[in-house]
C-alpha positions in Angstrom: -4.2 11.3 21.8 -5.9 9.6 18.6 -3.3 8.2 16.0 -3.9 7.9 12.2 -2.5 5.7 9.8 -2.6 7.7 6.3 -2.4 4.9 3.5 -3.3 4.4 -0.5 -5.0 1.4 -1.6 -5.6 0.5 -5.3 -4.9 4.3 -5.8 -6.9 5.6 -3.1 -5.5 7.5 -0.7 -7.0 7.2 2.9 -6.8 8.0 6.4 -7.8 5.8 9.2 -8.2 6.4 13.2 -5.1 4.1 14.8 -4.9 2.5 18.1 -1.7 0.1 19.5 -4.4 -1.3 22.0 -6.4 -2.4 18.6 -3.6 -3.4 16.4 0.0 -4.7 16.6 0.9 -2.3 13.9 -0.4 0.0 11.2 -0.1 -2.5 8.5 -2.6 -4.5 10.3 -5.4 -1.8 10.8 -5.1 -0.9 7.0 -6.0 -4.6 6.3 -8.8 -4.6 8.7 -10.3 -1.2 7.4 -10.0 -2.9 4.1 -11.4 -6.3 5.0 -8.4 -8.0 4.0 -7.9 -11.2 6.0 -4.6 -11.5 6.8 -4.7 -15.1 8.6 -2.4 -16.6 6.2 0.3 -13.3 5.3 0.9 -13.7 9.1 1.8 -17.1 9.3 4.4 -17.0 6.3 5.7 -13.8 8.2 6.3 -16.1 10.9 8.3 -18.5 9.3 10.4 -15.8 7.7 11.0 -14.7 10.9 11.9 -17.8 11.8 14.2 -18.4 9.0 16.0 -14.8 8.3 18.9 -13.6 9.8 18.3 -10.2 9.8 15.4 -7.8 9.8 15.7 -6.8 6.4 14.2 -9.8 5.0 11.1 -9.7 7.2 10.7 -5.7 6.1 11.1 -6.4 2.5 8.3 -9.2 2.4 5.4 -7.2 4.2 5.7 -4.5 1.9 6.1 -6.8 -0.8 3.3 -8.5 0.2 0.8 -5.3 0.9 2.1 -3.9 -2.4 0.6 -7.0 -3.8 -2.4 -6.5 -1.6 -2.8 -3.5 -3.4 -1.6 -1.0 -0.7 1.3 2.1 -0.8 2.7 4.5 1.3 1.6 3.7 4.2 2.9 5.9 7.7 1.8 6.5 10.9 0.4 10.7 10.7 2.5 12.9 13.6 0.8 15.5 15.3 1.8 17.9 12.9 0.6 15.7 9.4 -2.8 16.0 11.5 -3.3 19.2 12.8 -2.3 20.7 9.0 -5.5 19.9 7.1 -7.3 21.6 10.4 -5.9 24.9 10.1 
């Protein structure tokens, strides 16, 4: 079963084709589709890992960071968010 990642960036709303084999998560195939090198996001991510107690921090800087990226609302699509448009 084919996943998609429905996303907006710089006020374009898109849908992408989504695969865990591909990607660690959907953050990372919306960079990719984009073109967005994320080399150096990943390494600070790392160290706030690192540093944080709790997961909270680590959630609150990737979206901070891919709102500065220029990306919103971004979610995994269930079955039902797909087959919706089809019918």
């Amino acid at each position: 079963m084919a996943r998609q990642v429905a996303y907006t960036f710089k006020g374009v709303a898109k849908v992408i084709n989504f695969s865990f084999d591909k990607y660690h998560d959907i953050y990372e195939a919306a960079a990719a589709a984009e073109g967005i090198d994320l080399t150096r996001f990943l390494a600070m991510e790392q160290q706030v890992a690192m540093t944080a107690k709790g997961k909270g921090a680590l959630r609150s800087y990737r979206l901070t960071e891919f709102q500065r990226m220029g990306f919103s609302d971004l979610r995994l699509l269930k079955d039902e968010d797909e087959s919706d448009g089809k019918a």
